[in-house]
KOLRO-63331 format. One record per residue (C-alpha): residue number from 1; y, x, z. Coordinates in steps of 0.1 Angstrom, whole numbers, plus 2048, in hexadecimal, padded with zeros to 3 digits. Layout:
BEGIN
   nr    Y    X    Z
  NUM    Y    X    Z
...
END
This chain:
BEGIN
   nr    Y    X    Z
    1  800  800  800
    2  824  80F  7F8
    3  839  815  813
    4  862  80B  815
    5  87B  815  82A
    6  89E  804  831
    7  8BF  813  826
    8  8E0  802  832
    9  8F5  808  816
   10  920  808  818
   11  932  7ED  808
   12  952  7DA  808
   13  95E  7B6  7FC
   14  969  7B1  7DD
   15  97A  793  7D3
   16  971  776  7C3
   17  951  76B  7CF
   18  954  74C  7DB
   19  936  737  7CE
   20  93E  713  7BF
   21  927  6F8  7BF
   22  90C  705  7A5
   23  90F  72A  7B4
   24  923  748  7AA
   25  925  74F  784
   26  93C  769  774
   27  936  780  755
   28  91A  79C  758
   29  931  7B6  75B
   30  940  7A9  77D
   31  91D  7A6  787
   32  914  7CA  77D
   33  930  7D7  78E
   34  924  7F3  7AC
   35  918  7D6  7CE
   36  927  7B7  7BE
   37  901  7AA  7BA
   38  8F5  7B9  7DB
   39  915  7AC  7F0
   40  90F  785  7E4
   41  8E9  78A  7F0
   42  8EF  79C  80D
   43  90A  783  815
   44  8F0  764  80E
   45  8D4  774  823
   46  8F4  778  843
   47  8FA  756  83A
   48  8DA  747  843
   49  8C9  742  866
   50  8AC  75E  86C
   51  88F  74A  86B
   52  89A  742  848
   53  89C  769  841
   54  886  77B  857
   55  860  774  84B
   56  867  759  835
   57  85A  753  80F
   58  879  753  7F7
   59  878  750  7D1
   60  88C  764  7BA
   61  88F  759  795
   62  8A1  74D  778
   63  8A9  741  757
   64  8A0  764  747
   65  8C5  76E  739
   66  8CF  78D  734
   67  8D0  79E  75B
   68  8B6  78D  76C
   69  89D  7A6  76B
   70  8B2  7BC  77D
   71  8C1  7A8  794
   72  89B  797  79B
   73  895  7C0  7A9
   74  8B3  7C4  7BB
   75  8AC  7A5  7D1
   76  887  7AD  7D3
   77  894  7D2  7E4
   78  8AD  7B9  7FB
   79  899  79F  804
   80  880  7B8  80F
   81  895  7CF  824
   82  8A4  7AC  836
   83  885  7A1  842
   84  878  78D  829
   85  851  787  82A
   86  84D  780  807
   87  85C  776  7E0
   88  84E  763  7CC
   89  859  76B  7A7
   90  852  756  787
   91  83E  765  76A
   92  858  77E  756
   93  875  773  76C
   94  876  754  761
   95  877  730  777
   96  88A  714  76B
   97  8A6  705  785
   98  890  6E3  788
   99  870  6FB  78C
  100  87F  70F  7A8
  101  885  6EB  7BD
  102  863  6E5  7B6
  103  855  701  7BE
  104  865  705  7E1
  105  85C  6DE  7E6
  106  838  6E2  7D9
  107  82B  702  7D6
  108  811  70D  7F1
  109  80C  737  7F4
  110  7E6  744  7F3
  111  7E8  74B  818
  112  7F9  728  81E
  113  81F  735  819
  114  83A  71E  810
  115  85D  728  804
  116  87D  71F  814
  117  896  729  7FB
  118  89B  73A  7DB
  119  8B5  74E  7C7
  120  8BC  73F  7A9
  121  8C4  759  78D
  122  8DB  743  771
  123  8FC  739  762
  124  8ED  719  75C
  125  8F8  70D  738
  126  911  728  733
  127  90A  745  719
  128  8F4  762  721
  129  8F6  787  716
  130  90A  7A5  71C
  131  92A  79B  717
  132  920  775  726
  133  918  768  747
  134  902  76B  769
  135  902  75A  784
  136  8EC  757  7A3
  137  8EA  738  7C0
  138  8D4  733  7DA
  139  8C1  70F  7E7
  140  8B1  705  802
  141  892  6FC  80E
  142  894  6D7  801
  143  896  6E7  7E1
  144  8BC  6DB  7DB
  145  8D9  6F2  7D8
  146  8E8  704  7F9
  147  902  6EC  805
  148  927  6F4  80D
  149  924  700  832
  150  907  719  822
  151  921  723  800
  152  941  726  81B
  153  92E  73C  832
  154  923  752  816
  155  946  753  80A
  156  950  75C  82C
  157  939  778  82A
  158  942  78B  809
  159  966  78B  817
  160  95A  79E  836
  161  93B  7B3  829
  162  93A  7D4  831
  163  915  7E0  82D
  164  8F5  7CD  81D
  165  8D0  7D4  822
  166  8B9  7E1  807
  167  896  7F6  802
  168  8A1  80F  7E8
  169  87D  821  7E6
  170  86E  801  7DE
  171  861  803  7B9
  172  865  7E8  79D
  173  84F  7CE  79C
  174  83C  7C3  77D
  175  84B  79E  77C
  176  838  799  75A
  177  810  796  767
  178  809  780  781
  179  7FC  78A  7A2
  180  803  79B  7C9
  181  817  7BB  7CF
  182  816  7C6  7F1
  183  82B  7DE  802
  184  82F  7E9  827
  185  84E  7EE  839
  186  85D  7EF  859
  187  857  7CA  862
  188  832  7CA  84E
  189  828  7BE  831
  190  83B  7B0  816
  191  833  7A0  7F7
  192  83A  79A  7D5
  193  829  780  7C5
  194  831  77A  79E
  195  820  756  794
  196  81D  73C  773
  197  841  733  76E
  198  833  710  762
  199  811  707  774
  200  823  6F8  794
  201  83D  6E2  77D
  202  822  6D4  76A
  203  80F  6CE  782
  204  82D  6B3  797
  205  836  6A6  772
  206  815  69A  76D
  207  814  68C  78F
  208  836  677  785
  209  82D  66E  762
  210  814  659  752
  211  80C  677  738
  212  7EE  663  727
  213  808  64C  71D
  214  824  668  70E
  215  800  678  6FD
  216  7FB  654  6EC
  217  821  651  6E0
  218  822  673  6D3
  219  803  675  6C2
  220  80F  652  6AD
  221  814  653  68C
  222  836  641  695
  223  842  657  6A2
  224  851  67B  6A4
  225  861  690  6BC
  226  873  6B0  6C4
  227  880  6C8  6E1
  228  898  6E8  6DD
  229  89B  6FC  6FB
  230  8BA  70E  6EC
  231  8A5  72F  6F4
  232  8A8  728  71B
  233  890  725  738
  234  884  704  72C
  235  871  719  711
  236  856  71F  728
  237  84B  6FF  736
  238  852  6F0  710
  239  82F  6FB  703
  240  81D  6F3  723
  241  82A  6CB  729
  242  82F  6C4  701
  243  813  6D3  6F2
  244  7FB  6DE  703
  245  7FC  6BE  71D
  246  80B  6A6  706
  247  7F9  6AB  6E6
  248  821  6B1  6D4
  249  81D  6C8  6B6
  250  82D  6EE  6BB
  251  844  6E8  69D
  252  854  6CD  6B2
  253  85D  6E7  6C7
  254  884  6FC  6C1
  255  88E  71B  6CE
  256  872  71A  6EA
  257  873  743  6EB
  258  88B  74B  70C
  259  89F  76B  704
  260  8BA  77A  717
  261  8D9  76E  702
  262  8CB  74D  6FA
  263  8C5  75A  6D5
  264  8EA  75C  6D5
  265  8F3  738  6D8
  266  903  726  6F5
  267  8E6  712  708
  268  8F8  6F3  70E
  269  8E3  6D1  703
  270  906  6C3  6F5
  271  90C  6B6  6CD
  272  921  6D5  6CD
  273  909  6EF  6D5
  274  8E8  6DF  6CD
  275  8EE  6E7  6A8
  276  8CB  6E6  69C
  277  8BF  6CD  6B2
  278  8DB  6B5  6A6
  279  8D5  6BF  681
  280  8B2  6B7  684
  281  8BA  694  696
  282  8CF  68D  678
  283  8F0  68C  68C
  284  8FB  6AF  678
  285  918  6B0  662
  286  8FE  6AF  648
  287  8DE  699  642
  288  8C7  6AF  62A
  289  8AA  6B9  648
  290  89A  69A  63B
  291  88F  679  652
  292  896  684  675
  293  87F  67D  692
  294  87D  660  6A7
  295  886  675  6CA
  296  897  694  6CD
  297  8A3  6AC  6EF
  298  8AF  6C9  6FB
  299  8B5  6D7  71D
  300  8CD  6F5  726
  301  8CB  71B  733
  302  8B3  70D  74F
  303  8AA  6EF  747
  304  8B9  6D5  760
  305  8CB  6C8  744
  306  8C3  6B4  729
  307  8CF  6A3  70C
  308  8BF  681  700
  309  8C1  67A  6DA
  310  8B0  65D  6C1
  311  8AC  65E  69A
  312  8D6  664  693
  313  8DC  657  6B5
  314  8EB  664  6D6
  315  8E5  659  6F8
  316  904  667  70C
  317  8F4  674  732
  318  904  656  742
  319  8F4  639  72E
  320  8D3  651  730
  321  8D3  652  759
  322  8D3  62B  759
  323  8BF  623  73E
  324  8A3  63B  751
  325  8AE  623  76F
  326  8AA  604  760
  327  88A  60B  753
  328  87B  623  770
  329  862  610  784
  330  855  5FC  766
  331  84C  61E  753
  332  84B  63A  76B
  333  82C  63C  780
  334  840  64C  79B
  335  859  634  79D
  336  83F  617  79E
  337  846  609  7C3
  338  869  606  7BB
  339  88F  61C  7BC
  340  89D  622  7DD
  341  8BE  626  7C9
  342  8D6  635  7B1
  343  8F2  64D  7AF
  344  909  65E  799
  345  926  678  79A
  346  944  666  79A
  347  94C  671  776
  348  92F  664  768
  349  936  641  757
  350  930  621  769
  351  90F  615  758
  352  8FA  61F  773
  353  90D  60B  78C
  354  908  5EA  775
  355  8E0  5EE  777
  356  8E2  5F3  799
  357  8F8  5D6  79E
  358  8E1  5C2  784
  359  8BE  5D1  79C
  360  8D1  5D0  7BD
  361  8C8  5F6  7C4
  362  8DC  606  7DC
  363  8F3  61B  7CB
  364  90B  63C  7D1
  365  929  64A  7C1
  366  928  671  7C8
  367  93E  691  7BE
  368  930  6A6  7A5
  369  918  6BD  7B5
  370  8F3  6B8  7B7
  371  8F1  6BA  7DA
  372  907  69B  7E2
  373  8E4  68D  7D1
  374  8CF  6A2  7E6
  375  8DD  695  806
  376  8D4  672  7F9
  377  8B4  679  7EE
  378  8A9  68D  812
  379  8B7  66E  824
  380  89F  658  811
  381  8BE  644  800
  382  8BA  64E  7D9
  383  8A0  652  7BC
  384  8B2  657  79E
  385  8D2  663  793
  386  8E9  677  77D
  387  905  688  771
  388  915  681  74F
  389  913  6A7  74A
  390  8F6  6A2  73D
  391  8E0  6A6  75D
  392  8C8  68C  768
  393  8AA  68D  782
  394  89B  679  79D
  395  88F  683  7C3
  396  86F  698  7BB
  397  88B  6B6  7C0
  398  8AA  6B9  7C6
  399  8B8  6C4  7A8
  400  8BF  6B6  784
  401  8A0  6B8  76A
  402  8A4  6BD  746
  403  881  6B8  73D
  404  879  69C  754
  405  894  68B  742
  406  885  68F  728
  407  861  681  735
  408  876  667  745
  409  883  65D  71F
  410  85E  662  70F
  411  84D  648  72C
  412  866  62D  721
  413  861  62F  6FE
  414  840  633  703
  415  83F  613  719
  416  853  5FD  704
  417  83E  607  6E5
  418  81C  604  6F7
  419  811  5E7  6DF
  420  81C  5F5  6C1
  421  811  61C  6BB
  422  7F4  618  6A3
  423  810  607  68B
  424  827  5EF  693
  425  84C  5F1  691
  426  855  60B  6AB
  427  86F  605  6C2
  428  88E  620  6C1
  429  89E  638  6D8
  430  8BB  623  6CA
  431  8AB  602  6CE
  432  8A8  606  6F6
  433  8CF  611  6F4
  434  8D9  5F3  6E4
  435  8C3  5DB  6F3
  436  8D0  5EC  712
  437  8F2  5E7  709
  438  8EE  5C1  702
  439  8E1  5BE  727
  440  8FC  5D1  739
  441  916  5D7  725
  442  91F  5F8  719
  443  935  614  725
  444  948  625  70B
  445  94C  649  717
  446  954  66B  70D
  447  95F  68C  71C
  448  977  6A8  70E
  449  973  6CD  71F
  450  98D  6E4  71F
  451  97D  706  725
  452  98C  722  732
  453  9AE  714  736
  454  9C9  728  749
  455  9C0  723  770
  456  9E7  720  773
  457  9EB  706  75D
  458  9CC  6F2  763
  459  9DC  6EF  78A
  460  9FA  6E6  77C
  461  9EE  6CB  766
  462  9D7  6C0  784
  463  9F6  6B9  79D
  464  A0A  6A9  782
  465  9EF  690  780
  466  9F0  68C  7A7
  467  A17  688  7A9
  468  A17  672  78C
  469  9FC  658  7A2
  470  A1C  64F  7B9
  471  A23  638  7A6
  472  A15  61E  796
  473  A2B  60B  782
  474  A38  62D  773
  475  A16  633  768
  476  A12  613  757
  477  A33  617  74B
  478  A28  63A  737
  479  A07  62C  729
  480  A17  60B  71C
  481  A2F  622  70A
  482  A0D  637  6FA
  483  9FA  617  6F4
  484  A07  5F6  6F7
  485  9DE  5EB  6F2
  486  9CF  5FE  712
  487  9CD  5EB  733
  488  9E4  5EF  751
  489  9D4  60E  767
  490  9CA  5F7  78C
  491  9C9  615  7A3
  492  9CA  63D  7A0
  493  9BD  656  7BC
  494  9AC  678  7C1
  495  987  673  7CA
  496  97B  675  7E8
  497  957  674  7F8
  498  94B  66D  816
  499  924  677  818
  500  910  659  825
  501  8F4  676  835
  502  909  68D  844
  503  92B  67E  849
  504  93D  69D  838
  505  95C  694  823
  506  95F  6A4  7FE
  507  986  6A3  7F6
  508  996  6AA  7D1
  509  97A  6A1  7BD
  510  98B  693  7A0
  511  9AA  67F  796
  512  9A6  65B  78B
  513  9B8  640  778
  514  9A7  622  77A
  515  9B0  604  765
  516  9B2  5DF  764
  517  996  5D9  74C
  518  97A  5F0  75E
  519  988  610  747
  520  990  634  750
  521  99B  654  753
  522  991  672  769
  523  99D  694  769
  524  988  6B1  776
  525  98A  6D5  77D
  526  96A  6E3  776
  527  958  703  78A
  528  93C  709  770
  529  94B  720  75A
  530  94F  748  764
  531  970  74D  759
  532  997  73B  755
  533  991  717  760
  534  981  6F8  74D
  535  997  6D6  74D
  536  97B  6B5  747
  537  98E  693  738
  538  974  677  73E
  539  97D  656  728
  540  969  63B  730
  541  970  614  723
  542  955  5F9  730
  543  949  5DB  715
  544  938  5BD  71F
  545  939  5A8  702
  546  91B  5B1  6EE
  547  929  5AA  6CE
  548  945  5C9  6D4
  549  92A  5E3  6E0
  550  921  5F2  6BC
  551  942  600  6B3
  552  945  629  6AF
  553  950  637  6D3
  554  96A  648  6C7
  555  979  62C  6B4
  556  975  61B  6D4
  557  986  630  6EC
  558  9A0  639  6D2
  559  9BC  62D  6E7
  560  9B0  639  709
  561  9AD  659  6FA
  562  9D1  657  6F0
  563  9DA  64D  713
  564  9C8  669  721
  565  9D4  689  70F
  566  9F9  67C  70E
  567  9F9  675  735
  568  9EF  68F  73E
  569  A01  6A6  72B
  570  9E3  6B9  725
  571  9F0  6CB  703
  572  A13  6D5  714
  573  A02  6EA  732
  574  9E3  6F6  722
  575  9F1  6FC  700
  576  9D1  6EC  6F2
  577  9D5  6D3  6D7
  578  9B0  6CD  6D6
  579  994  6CC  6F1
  580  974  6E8  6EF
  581  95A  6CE  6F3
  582  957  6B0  6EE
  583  937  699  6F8
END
C-alpha cells in the first residue's frame, strides 16, 4: 500500500470567490491560477462540520470539460490529507449533475459506504475549453446543492484563508478503469474508488419508468426519435438508456462523444445552440434534411437540462413542466399514487399553476435555485417542478434531470398512443401541446438574454426598474404611450420568498410587472455566466380562449415585447439593440 504524508501549504485569499447558486464558475485561466482551485476546496471542507469531512465518503466528478482531470487529482490529494475516508470517482471523470444526486441518494459502497456530499466539477451549460469555462460546487447529502448558510460560510472562508491541506506525494489515479486504490496515511486507509458512470442512473430510471412501454413506442414504425448531447456528459448515459435499454437505434443518437470543449460548440439545449438538433427537427432555417422525426431532445454540458421538441414543433420548458404534470400519475409508474405537488421558479410561466389549480395539488412559487425545490421536496411538499431554463425533474433527487425529462416526454407519448403503434394515426408531440392548450389555456412566453452586459449598467438598469415601481399610474402612463393595445400593469414588486421548510427569506429575486389581464414582465440578473453580467427579459401573455391559442408567439407577444424593451430602457444602458438569446 503507498504511503502519504500531509503538507500544509501557504496561501492567501484572493478575490472573487464567492459561490452563487449553481457554484463558482469563471474562465479556466482564473481556475489555473497558483491556489485559486485548492483555496475554494479547502475553504468548502472548513465549511462543513467534521463528521462530514473526517472519514466520510465524498464524490468527485464532472461533466468532462476541459480541467476536470486535473482538478479531479488535486481534490483526491485534499480530500485525503483532510481526513476523508474515501472518493468515489465516475469512470474517465465523468458523472452527470442528476447522476451525482443519485448517486449520493442511492449508491451503496462494497463495504456498506454511503456518500454524504460531492464536488461537482462543471460550468453547467456554458462553453468548455481553454479559453472557456470551469466551475466547481458542492451538494449535500440529500443529493441537492449546498444551501446559502453552506455557499456564505465558504465565501467567508476564501476571504480569510491562509493555508489549505493536501497529500503532495500522493500519485495520480487511473480515473479511466474501474476499481479500489488504496493508500495509507496518517489517519489509515483511504480510498479511491473509480465506478460505471451510468450503472447506478440506470438503474433509479428504470425504477421510475415503465421502459417496456418507451421500448414499444420506439420500436413503432410510427414513430422516430432523436437525442443530441451537444458533446456533454449526457453522452455517456445516452447509449446505455436509449439503445442499449430502450431498443432506440445509434444513429438516433447526436454528438454522444463527451470531449473537453464540447466539440467546440456551446452545450446549451436552446434553438440557438442546438443547431443540428433543430435542423434535424425541421425548425432550421432550412428544410432539405428530409421528414423529420416525431420526437427530438437534447440536454446541456451535464445533463440536467433539457430541451423538448416535436416534428417542426417547440415545447418552451414551462409548457413542458406542466404538461409532465398534468399527465404524471396516469403515465409515470412512479407517480402512480398520486403528486404531492408542484413548483416553479418564479420566472417560469404560469401554466403550471393552472394544472395545479385544475388537479387541486398544492403548489409553490420559488426563486430560481434548485434548492428552494429541494427544501420542498425533503419536507415531503413537492414531486414535480421546473424552471423555464430549460430544467425539469421530480423528487427522486434533488436536482433538475435532462434525461428524465426526456423519459418523462417518451411515457406520455407512449401512453396516449398505446392503442395505436402497430399503425394507427399517431398522436404528436404537438397534438398533446394543443390538446393541452384547449384544456388550460395557453401561456405565451418568451425570454431574451443579455449576456455579458456591463455589471455597471445592468445595476443601473435594475434600480431604474425599482424607482420606476413607485408609482403606478406613471407606469401605466409610459406603457399607454408604447402601446395603447397592452393592459394596465395591476401591481409591480421585487420578489421575495419566504421558504415554507425552513422559514429563511430570499430578497431581490427579480423585478415584476404584473398586469390586468394575467400578462408579464420580469427582469433578472443572472449568476450563471463566468464573466460581465447577464440581464433575462421574461414576456409572458396568458390565452384562455381556445380559438386565440394557435397564433405565432411572437406575433402574439409583439406588443409586450415592445413594452418591455422601451420601459426599461434596456438599449440606452446596455447599448444592445438586440438580445444574445432568445428562447
Amino acid at each position: 500500500m503507498v504511503m502519504f504524508s500531509v503538507t500544509r501549504k501557504q496561501s492567501a485569499p484572493i478575490d472573487g470567490q464567492k459561490p452563487g447558486t449553481s457554484g463558482l464558475r469563471k474562465k479556466v485561466k482564473v481556475f489555473m491560477q497558483p491556489h485559486y482551485l485548492q483555496n475554494f476546496v479547502q475553504s468548502t471542507f472548513n465549511a462543513l462540520t467534521a463528521e462530514k469531512v473526517r472519514g466520510a465518503t465524498l464524490v468527485v466528478s464532472g461533466d468532462g470539460r476541459y480541467y476536470t482531470k486535473d482538478a479531479i487529482q488535486i481534490i483526491i490529494k485534499m480530500a485525503a490529507a483532510n481526513g476523508v475516508r474515501r472518493i468515489w470517482v465516475g469512470q474517465n471523470g465523468l458523472l452527470s449533475t442528476p447522476s451525482v444526486s443519485a448517486v449520493i441518494r442511492e449508491r451503496v459502497g462494497v463495504d456498506g459506504s454511503k456518500a454524504s456530499g460531492a464536488f461537482i466539477l462543471t460550468a453547467s451549460h456554458n462553453p468548455g475549453g481553454p479559453h472557456e469555462d470551469f466551475g466547481i460546487k458542492y451538494n449535500m447529502e440529500n443529493g441537492g446543492p449546498a444551501p446559502e448558510g453552506i455557499t456564505d460560510k465558504i465565501y467567508e472562508n476564501t476571504k480569510t484563508i491562509n493555508e489549505y491541506l493536501i497529500a503532495e506525494d500522493l500519485p495520480d489515479v487511473d480515473i479511466t478503469a474501474t476499481g479500489v486504490t488504496s493508500f495509507g496515511g496518517p489517519e489509515g486507509q483511504f480510498d479511491v474508488e473509480v465506478f460505471d458512470s451510468a450503472s447506478d442512473y440506470v438503474k433509479l430510471m428504470k425504477s421510475i419508468f415503465d421502459f417496456e412501454s418507451i421500448r414499444k413506442l420506439l420500436s413503432s414504425p410510427n414513430f422516430s426519435f432523436c437525442y443530441d448531447a451537444l458533446h456533454g456528459v449526457g453522452g455517456a448515459y445516452a447509449k446505455p438508456i436509449f439503445v442499449e435499454e430502450l431498443g432506440a437505434k445509434e444513429s438516433s443518437l447526436l454528438n454522444c462523444t463527451p470531449k473537453e470543449d464540447f466539440g467546440g460548440g456551446h452545450p446549451d439545449p436552446n434553438l440557438t445552440y442546438a443547431k443540428e438538433l433543430v435542423a434535424r427537427m425541421g425548425l432550421g432555417k432550412s428544410d432539405s434534411r428530409g421528414e423529420p422525426p416525431e420526437f427530438g431532445a437534447a440536454a446541456d454540458g451535464d445533463a440536467d437540462r433539457n430541451m423538448v421538441l416535436g416534428k417542426r414543433f417547440f415545447v418552451t420548458p414551462s409548457d413542458s413542466v406542466a404538461i409532465i404534470a398534468a399527465n404524471a400519475v396516469e403515465s409515470i409508474p412512479y407517480f402512480s399514487s398520486g403528486l404531492k405537488g408542484v413548483a416553479r421558479s418564479m420566472p417560469t410561466s404560469a401554466a403550471l399553476d393552472v394544472v395545479a389549480k385544475h388537479l387541486n395539488l398544492k403548489f409553490f412559487e420559488v426563486p430560481t435555485g434548485w434548492k428552494f425545490f429541494g427544501n420542498l421536496m425533503d419536507a415531503g411538499l413537492c414531486s414535480i417542478c421546473g424552471e423555464e431554463s430549460f430544467g425539469t425533474g421530480s423528487d427522486h433527487i434533488r436536482e433538475k434531470d435532462g434525461i428524465w425529462a426526456v423519459l418523462a416526454w417518451l411515457s406520455i407519448i407512449a401512453y396516449k398512443n398505446k392503442e395505436n403503434l402497430s399503425g394507427g394515426k399517431l398522436v404528436t408531440v404537438e397534438d398533446i401541446v394543443r390538446n393541452h392548450w384547449a384544456t388550460y389555456g395557453r401561456h405565451y412566453y418568451t425570454r431574451y438574454d443579455y449576456e455579458n452586459v456591463d455589471a455597471g449598467a445592468a445595476k443601473e438598469l435594475m434600480a431604474y426598474l425599482v424607482k420606476l415601481q413607485s408609482s403606478l399610474p406613471e407606469v401605466n402612463k409610459i406603457v399607454k404611450g408604447i402601446r395603447s393595445d397592452v393592459s394596465n400593469v395591476a401591481s409591480a414588486d421585487e420578489f421575495e420568498y419566504k421558504d415554507p421548510v425552513d422559514g429563511s427569506i430570499s430578497k431581490h429575486q427579480g423585478i415584476r410587472y404584473l398586469f390586468e389581464d394575467g400578462s408579464r414582465l420580469v427582469f433578472r440578473l443572472s449568476g450563471t455566466g463566468s464573466e460581465g453580467a447577464t440581464i433575462r427579459l421574461y414576456i409572458e401573455q396568458y390565452e384562455k380562449d381556445s380559438s386565440k391559442t394557435g397564433r405565432e408567439s411572437q406575433e402574439a407577444l409583439a406588443p409586450l415585447v415592445d413594452v418591455a424593451l422601451k420601459l426599461s430602457k434596456m438599449q440606452e444602458f446596455t447599448g444592445r439593440s438586440a438580445p444574445t438569446v432568445i428562447t
